[in-house]
TIFI-730810 format. One record per residue (C-alpha): x negated, y, z negated. Coordinates in Angstrom, 3 decimals, always signed. Each point is the difference from the previous one (the first is absolute). Layout:
<bavexs>
<bavex><xx>X</xx><yy>Y</yy><zz>Z</zz></bavex>
...
</bavexs>
This chain:
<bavexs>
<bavex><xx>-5.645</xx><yy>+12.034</yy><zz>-6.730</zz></bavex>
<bavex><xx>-0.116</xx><yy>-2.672</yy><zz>-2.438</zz></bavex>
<bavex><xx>-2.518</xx><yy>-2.976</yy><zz>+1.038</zz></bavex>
<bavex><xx>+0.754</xx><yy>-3.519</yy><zz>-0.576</zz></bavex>
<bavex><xx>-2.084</xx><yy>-2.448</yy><zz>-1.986</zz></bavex>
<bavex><xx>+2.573</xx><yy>-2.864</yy><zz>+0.909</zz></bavex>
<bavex><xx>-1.729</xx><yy>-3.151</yy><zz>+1.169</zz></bavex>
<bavex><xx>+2.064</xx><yy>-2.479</yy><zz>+1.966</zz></bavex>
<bavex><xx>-0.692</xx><yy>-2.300</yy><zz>+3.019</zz></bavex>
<bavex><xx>+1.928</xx><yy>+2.155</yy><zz>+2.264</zz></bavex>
<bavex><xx>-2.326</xx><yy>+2.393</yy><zz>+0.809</zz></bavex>
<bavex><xx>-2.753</xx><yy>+2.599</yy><zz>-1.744</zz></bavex>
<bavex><xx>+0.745</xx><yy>+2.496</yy><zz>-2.180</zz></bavex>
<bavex><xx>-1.809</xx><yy>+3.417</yy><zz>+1.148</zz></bavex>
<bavex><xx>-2.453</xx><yy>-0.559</yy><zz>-2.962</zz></bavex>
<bavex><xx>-1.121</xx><yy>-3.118</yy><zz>+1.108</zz></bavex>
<bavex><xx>-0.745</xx><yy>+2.070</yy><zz>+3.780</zz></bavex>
<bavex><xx>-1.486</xx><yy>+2.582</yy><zz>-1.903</zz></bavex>
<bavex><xx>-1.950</xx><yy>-2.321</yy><zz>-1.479</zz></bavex>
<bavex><xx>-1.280</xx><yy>-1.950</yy><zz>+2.827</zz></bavex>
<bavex><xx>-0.501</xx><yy>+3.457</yy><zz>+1.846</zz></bavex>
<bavex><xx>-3.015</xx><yy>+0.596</yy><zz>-2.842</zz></bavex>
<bavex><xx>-1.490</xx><yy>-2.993</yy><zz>+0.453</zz></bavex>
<bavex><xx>-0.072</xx><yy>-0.021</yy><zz>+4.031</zz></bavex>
<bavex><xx>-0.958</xx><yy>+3.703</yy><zz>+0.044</zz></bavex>
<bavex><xx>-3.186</xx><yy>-1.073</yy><zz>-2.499</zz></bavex>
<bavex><xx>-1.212</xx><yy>-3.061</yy><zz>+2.382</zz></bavex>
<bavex><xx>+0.340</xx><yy>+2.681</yy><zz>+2.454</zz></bavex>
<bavex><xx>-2.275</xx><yy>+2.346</yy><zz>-1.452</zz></bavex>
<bavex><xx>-2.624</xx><yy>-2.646</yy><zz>-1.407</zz></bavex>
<bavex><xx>-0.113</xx><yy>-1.215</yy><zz>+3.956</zz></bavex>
<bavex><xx>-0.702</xx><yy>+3.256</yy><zz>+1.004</zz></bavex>
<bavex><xx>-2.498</xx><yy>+1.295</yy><zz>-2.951</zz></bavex>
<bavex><xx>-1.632</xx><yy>-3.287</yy><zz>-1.065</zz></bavex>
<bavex><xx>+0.142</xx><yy>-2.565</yy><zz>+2.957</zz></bavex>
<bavex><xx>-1.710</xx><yy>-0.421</yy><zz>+3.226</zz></bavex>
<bavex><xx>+1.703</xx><yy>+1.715</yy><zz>+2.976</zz></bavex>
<bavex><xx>+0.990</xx><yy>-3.160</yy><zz>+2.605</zz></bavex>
<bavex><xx>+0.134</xx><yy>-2.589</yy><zz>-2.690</zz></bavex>
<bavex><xx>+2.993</xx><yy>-2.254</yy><zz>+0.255</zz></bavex>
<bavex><xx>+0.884</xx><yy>+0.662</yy><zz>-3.835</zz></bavex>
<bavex><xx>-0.341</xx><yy>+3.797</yy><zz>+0.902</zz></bavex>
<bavex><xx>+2.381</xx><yy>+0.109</yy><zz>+2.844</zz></bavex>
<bavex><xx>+2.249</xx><yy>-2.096</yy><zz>-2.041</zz></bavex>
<bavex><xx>+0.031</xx><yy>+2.352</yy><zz>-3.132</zz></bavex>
<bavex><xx>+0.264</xx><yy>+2.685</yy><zz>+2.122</zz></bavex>
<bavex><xx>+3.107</xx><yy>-1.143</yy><zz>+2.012</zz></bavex>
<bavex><xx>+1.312</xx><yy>-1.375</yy><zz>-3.305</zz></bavex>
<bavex><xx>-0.325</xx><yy>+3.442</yy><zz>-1.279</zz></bavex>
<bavex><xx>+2.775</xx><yy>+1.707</yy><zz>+2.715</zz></bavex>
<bavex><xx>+2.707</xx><yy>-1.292</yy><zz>-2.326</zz></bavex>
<bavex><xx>-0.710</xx><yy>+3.075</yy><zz>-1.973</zz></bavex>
<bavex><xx>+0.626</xx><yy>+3.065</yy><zz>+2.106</zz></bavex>
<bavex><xx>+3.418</xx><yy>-0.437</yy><zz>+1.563</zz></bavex>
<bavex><xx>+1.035</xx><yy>-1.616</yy><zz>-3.214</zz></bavex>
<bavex><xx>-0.932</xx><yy>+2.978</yy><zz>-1.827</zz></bavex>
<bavex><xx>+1.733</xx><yy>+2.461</yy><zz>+2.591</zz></bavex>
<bavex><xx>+3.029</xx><yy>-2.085</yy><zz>+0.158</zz></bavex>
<bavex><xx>+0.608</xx><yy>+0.507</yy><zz>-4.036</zz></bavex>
<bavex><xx>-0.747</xx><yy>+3.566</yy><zz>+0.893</zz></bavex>
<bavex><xx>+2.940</xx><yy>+0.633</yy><zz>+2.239</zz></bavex>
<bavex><xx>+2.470</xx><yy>-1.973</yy><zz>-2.302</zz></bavex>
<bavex><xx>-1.812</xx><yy>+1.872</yy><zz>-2.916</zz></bavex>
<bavex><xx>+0.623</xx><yy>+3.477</yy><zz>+1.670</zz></bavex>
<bavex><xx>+4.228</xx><yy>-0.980</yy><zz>+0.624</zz></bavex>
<bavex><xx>+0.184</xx><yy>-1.362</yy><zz>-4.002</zz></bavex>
<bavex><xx>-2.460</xx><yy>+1.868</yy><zz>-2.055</zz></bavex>
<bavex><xx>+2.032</xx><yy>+2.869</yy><zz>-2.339</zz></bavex>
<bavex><xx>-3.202</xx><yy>+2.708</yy><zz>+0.661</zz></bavex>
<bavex><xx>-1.514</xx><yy>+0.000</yy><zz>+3.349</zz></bavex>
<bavex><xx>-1.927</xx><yy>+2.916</yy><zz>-1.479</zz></bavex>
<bavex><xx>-1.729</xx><yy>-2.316</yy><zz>-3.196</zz></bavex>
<bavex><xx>-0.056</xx><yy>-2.916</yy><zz>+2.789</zz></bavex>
<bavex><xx>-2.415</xx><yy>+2.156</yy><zz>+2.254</zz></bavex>
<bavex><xx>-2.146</xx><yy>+1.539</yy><zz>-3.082</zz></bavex>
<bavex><xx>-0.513</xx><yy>-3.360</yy><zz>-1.511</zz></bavex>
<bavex><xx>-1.385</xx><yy>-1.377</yy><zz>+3.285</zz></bavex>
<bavex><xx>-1.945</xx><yy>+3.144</yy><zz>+0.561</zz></bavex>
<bavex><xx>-1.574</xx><yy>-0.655</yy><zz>-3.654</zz></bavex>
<bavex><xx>-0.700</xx><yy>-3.517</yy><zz>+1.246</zz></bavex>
<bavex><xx>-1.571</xx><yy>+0.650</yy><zz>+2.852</zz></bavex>
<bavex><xx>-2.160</xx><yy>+2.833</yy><zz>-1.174</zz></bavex>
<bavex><xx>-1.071</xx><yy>-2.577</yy><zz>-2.904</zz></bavex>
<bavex><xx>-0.733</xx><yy>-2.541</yy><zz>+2.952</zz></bavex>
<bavex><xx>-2.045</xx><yy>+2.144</yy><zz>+2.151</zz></bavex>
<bavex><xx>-3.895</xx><yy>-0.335</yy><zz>-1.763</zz></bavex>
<bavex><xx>+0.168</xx><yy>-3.525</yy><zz>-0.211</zz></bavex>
<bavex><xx>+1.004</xx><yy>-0.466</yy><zz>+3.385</zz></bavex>
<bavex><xx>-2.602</xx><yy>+2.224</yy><zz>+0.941</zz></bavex>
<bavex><xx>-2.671</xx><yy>-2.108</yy><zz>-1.853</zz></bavex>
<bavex><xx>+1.266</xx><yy>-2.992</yy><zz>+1.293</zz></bavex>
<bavex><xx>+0.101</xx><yy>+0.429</yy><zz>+3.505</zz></bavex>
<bavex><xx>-3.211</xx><yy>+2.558</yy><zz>+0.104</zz></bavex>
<bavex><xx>-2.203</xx><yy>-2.570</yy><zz>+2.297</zz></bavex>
<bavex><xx>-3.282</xx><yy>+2.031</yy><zz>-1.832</zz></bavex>
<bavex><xx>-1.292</xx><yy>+0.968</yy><zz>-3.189</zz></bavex>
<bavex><xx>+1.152</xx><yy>+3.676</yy><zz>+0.224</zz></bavex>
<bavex><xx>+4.085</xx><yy>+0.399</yy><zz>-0.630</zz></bavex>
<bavex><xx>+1.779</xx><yy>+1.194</yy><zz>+2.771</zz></bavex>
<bavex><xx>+3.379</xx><yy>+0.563</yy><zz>+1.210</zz></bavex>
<bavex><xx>+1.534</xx><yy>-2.732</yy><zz>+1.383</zz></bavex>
<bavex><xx>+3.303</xx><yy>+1.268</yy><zz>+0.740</zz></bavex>
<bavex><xx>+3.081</xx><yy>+0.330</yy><zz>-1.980</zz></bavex>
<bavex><xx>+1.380</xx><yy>-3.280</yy><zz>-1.928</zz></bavex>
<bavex><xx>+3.035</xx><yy>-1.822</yy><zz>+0.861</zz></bavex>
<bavex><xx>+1.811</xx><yy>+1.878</yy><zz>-2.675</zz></bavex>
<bavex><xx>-0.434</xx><yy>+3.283</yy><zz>+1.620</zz></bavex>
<bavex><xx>+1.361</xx><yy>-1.677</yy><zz>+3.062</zz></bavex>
<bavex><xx>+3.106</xx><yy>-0.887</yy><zz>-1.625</zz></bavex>
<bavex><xx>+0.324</xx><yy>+3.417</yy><zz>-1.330</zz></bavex>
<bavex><xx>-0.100</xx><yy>+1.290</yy><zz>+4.119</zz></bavex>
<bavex><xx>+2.514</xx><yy>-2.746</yy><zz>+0.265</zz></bavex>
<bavex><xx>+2.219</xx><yy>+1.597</yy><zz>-2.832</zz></bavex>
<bavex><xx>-0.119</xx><yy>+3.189</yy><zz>+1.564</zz></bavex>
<bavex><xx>+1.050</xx><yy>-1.267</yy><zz>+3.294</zz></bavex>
<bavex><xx>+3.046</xx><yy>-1.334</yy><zz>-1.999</zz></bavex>
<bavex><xx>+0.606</xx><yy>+3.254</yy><zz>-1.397</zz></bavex>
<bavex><xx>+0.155</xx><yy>+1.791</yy><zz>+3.316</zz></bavex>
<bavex><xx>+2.123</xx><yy>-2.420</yy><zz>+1.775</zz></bavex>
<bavex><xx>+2.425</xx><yy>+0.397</yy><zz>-3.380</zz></bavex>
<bavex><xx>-0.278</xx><yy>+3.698</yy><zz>+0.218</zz></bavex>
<bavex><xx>+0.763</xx><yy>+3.320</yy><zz>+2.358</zz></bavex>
<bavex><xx>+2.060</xx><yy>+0.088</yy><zz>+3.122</zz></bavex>
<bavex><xx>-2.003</xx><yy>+1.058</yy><zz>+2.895</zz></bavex>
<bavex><xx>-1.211</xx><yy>-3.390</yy><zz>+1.637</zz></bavex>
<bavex><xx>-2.930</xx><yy>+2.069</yy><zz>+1.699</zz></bavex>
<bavex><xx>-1.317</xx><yy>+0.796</yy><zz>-3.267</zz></bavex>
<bavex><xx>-0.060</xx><yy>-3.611</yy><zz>-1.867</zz></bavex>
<bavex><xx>-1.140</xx><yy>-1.146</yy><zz>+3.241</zz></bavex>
<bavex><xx>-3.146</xx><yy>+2.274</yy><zz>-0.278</zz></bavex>
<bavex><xx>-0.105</xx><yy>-0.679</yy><zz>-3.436</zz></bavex>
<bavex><xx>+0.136</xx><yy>-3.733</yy><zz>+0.653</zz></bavex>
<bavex><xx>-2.866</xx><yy>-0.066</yy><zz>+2.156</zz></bavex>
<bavex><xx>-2.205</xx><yy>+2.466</yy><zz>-1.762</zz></bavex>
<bavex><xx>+0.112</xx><yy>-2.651</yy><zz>-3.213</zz></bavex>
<bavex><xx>-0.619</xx><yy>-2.481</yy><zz>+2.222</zz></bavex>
<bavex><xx>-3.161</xx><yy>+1.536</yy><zz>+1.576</zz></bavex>
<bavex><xx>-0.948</xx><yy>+0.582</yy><zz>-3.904</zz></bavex>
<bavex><xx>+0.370</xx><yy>-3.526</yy><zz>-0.730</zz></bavex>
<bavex><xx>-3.271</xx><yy>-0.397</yy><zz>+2.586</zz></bavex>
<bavex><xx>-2.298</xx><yy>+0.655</yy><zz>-2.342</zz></bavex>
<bavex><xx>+1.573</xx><yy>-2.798</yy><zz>-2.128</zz></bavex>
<bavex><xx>-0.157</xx><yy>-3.596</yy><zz>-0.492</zz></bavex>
<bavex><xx>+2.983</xx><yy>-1.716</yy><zz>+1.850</zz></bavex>
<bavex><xx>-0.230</xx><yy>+3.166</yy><zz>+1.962</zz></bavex>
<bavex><xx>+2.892</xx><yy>+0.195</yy><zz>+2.917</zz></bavex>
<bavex><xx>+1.369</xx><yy>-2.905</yy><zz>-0.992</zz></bavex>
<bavex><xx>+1.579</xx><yy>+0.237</yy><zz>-3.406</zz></bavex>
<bavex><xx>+1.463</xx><yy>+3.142</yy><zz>+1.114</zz></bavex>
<bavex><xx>+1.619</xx><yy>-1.607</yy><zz>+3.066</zz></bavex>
<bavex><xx>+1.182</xx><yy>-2.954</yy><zz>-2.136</zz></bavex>
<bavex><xx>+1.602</xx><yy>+2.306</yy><zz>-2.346</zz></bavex>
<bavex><xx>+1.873</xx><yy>+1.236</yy><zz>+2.845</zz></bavex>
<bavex><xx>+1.100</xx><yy>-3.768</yy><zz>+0.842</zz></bavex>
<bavex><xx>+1.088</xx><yy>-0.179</yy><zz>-3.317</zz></bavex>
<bavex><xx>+1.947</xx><yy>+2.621</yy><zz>-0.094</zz></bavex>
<bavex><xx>+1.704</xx><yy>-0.510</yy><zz>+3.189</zz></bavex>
<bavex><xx>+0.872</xx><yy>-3.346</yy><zz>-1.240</zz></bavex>
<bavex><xx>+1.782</xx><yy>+0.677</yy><zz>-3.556</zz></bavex>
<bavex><xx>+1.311</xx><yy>-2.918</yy><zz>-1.540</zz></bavex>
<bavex><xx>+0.990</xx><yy>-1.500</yy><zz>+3.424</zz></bavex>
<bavex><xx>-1.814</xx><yy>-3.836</yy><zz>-0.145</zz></bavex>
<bavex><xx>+0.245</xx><yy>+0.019</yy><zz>+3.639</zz></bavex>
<bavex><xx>-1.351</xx><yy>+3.422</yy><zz>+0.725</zz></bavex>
<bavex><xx>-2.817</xx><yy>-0.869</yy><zz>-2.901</zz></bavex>
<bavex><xx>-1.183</xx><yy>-3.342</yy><zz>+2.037</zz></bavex>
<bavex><xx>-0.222</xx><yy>+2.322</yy><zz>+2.857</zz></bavex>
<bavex><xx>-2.398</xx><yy>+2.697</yy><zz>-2.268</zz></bavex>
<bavex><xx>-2.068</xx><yy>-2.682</yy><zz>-1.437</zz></bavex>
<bavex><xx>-0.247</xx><yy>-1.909</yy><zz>+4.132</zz></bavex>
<bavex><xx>-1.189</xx><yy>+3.466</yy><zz>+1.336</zz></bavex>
<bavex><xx>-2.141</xx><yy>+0.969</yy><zz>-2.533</zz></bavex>
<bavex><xx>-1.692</xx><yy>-3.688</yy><zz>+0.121</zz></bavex>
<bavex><xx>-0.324</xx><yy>+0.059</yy><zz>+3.970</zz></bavex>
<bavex><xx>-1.640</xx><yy>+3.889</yy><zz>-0.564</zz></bavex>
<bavex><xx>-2.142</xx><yy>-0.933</yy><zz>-2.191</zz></bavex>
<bavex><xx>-1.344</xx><yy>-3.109</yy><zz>+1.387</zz></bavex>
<bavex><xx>+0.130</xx><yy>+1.831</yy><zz>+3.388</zz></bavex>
<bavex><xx>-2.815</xx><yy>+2.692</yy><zz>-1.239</zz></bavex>
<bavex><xx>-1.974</xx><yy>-2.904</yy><zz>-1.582</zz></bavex>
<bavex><xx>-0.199</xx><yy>-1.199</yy><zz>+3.816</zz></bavex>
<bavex><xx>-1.210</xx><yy>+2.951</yy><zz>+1.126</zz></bavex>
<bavex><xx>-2.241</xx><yy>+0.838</yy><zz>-2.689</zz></bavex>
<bavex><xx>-2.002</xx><yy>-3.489</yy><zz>+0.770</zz></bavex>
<bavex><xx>-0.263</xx><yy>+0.436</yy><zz>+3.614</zz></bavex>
<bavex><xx>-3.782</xx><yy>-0.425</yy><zz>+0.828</zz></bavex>
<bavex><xx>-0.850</xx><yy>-1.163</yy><zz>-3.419</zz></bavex>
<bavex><xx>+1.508</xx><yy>-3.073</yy><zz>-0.071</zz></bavex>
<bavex><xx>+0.729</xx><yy>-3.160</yy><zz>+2.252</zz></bavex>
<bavex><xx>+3.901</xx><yy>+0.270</yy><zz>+1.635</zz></bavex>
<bavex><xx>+0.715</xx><yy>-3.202</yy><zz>-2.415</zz></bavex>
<bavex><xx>-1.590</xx><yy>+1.682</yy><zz>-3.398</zz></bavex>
<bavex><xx>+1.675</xx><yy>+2.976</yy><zz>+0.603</zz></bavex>
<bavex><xx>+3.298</xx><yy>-1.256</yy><zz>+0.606</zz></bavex>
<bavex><xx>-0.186</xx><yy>-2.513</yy><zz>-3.154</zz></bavex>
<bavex><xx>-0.990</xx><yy>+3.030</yy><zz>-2.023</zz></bavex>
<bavex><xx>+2.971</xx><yy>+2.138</yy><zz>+1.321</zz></bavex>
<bavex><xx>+2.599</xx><yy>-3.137</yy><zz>-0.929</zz></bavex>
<bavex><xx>-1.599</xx><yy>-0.459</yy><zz>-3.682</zz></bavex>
<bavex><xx>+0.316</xx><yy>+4.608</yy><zz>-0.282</zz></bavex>
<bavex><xx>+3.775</xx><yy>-0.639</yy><zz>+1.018</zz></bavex>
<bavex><xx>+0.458</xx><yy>-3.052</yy><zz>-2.277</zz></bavex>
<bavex><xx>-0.483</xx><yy>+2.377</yy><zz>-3.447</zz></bavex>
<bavex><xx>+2.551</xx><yy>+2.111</yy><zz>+1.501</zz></bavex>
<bavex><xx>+2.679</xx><yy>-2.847</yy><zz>+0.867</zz></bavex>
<bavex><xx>-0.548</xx><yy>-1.878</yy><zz>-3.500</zz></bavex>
<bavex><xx>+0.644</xx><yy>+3.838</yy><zz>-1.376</zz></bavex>
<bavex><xx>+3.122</xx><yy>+0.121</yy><zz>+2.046</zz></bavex>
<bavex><xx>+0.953</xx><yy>-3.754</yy><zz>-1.427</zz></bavex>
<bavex><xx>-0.731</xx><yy>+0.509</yy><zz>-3.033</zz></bavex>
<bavex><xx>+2.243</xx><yy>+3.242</yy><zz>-0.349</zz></bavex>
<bavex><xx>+3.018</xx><yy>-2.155</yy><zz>+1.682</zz></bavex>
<bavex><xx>-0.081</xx><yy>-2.715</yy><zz>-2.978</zz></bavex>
<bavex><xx>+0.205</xx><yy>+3.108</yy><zz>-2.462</zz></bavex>
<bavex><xx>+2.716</xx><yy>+1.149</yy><zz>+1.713</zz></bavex>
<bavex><xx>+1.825</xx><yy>-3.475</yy><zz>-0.183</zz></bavex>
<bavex><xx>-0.798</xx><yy>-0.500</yy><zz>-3.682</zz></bavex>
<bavex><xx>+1.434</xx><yy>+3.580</yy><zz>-0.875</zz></bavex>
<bavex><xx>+3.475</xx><yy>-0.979</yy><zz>+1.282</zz></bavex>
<bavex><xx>-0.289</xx><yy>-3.609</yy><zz>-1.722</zz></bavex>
<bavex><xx>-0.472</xx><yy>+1.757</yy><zz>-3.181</zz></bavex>
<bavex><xx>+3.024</xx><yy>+2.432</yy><zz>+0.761</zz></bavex>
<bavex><xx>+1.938</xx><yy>-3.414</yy><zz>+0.885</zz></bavex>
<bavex><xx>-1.291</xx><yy>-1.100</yy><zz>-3.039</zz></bavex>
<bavex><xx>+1.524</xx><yy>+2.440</yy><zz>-2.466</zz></bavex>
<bavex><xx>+3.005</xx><yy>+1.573</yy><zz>+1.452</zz></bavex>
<bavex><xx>+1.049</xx><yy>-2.910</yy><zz>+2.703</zz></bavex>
<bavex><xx>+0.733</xx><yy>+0.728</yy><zz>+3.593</zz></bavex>
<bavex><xx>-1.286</xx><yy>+3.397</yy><zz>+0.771</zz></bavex>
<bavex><xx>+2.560</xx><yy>+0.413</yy><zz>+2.496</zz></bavex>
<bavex><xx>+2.455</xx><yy>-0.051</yy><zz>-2.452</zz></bavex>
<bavex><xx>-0.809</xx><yy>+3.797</yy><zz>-1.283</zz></bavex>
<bavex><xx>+2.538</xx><yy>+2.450</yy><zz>+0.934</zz></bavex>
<bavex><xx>-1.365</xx><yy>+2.798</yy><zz>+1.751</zz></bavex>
<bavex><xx>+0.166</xx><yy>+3.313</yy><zz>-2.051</zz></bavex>
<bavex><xx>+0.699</xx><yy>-1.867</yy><zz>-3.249</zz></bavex>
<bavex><xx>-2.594</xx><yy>+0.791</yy><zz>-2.883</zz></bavex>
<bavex><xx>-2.163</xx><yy>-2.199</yy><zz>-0.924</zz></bavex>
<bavex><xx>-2.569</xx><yy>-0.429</yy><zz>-2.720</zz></bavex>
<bavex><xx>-3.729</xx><yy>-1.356</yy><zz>+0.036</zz></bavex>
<bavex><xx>-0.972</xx><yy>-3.729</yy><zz>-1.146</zz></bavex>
<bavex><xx>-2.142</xx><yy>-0.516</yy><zz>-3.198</zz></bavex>
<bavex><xx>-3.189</xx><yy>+1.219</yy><zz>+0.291</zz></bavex>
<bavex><xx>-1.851</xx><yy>-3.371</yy><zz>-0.015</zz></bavex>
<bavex><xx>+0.760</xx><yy>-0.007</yy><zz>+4.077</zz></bavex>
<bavex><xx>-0.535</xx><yy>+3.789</yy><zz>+0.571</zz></bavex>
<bavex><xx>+1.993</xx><yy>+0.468</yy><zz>+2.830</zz></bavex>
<bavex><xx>+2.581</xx><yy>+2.188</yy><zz>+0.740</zz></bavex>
<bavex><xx>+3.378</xx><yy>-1.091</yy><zz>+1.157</zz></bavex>
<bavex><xx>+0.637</xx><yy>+3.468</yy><zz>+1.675</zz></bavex>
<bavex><xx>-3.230</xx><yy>-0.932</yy><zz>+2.490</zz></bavex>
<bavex><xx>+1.331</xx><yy>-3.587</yy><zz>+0.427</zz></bavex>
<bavex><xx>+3.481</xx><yy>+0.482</yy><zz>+1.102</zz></bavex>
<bavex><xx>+0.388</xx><yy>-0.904</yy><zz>+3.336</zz></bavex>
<bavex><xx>+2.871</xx><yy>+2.824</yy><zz>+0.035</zz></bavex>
<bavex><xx>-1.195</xx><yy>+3.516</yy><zz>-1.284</zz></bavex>
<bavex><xx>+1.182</xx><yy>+0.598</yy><zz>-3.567</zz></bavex>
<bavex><xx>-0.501</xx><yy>+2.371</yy><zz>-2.898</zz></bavex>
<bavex><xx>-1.668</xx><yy>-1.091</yy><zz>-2.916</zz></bavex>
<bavex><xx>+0.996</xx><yy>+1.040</yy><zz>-2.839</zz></bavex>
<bavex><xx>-3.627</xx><yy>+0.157</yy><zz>-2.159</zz></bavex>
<bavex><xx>-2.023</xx><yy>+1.916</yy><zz>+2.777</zz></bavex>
<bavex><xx>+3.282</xx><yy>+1.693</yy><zz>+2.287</zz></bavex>
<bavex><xx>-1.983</xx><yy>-1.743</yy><zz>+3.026</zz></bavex>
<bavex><xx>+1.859</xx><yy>-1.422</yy><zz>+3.225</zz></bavex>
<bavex><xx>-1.041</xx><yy>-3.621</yy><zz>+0.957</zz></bavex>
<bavex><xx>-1.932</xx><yy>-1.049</yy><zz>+3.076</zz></bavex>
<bavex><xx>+0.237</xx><yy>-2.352</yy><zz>+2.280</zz></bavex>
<bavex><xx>-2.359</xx><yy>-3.025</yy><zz>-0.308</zz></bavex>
</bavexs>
């Protein structure tokens, strides 16, 4: 899929998310490399820095419906995250002598990819259900481990329904900030520990609002160039816009239709 560089007050483009995902995921790891643990600037980096993960499995699952090679999609983020893992290591070994801290976040999206592959493949439910959980015990020795994998399956069960996608981001928000709770039971006052359980879930609800304004600028832009997007036919070929916009009139047809460049059907936004 085609990204768009389009800037307009209607929303963010997925660059700009992309974008801010880098810079929240590095406060996150200088708060957890260079800063004192229990700081207030700490706990604020850190809970700044939850943007990053949901954002980043969210593109995955719309990534895995669009991209042309799921094949090249998983080997490039298998590159990625094999390139990823010794400075991770380094970074987050608390003494002088490297050691393995667990597999980066880019291996985790790779367990999330093959969950996504299973679900899309084979018959026997038994099977992809064993499958299913098997990646998901994998993903324990993982950052985000558990919980990417469950959000992918939010995601998925949600497609390109905005209802059903308030719902994934909700639940995911209320899980996470649930195990936060538990996490800081006996470590921390009833009032620290439920301030630092709202500020984990905030990161995931701007996430969620940040991927609704894309959303909304996408069809202002389709508005934009070919009018009232209601007004395509279904089934009648259509072709893409100039490449300035990079978007695809065959995924922004609220009506499946063929396009006539790639030979993909539309989806529903």
């Amino acid at each position: 899929m085609y990204q768009s560089d389009t800037k307009s007050h209607g929303g963010w483009s997925q660059n700009v998310l992309k974008y801010i995902a880098m810079g929240t995921m590095l406060l996150n790891h200088i708060a957890a490399i260079f800063l004192p643990a229990g700081t207030v600037l700490c706990e604020l980096f850190t809970a700044v820095g939850y943007f990053t993960a949901i954002s980043m499995v969210y593109f995955l699952v719309e990534g895995y419906g669009y991209t042309r090679s799921k094949r090249n999609y998983f080997f490039r983020l298998l590159l990625f995250a094999g390139i990823s893992q010794l400075p991770y290591d380094l970074a987050f070994s608390e003494t002088d002598t490297l050691k393995f801290c667990g597999l980066n976040m880019l291996f985790t999206l790779c367990i999330c990819f093959g969950i996504l592959w299973v679900l899309e493949h084979g018959n026997n439910c038994r099977i992809k259900g064993v499958a299913v959980l098997a990646l998901i015990l994998l993903s324990s020795i993982s950052d985000w481990a558990w919980l990417a994998p469950i959000f992918t399956l939010l995601f998925r069960w949600a497609g390109k329904n905005r209802t059903k996608e308030a719902i994934a981001f909700a639940v995911a928000a209320l899980l996470f900030g649930g195990m936060n709770v538990l996490g800081g039971l006996g470590r921390f006052s009833l009032e620290e520990n439920l301030l630092y359980a709202f500020l984990s879930m905030a990161g995931i609800g701007t996430s969620a609002l940040g991927i609704f304004l894309r959303a909304r600028l996408q069809r202002s832009i389709y508005r934009k160039h070919d009018g009232n997007a209601a007004a395509v036919p279904a089934g009648r070929p259509i072709y893409h816009p100039d490449r300035r916009h990079g978007l695809h009139l065959c995924q922004l047809s609220p009506q499946p239709v063929p396009c006539v460049r790639c030979g993909g059907k539309g989806t529903t936004l």
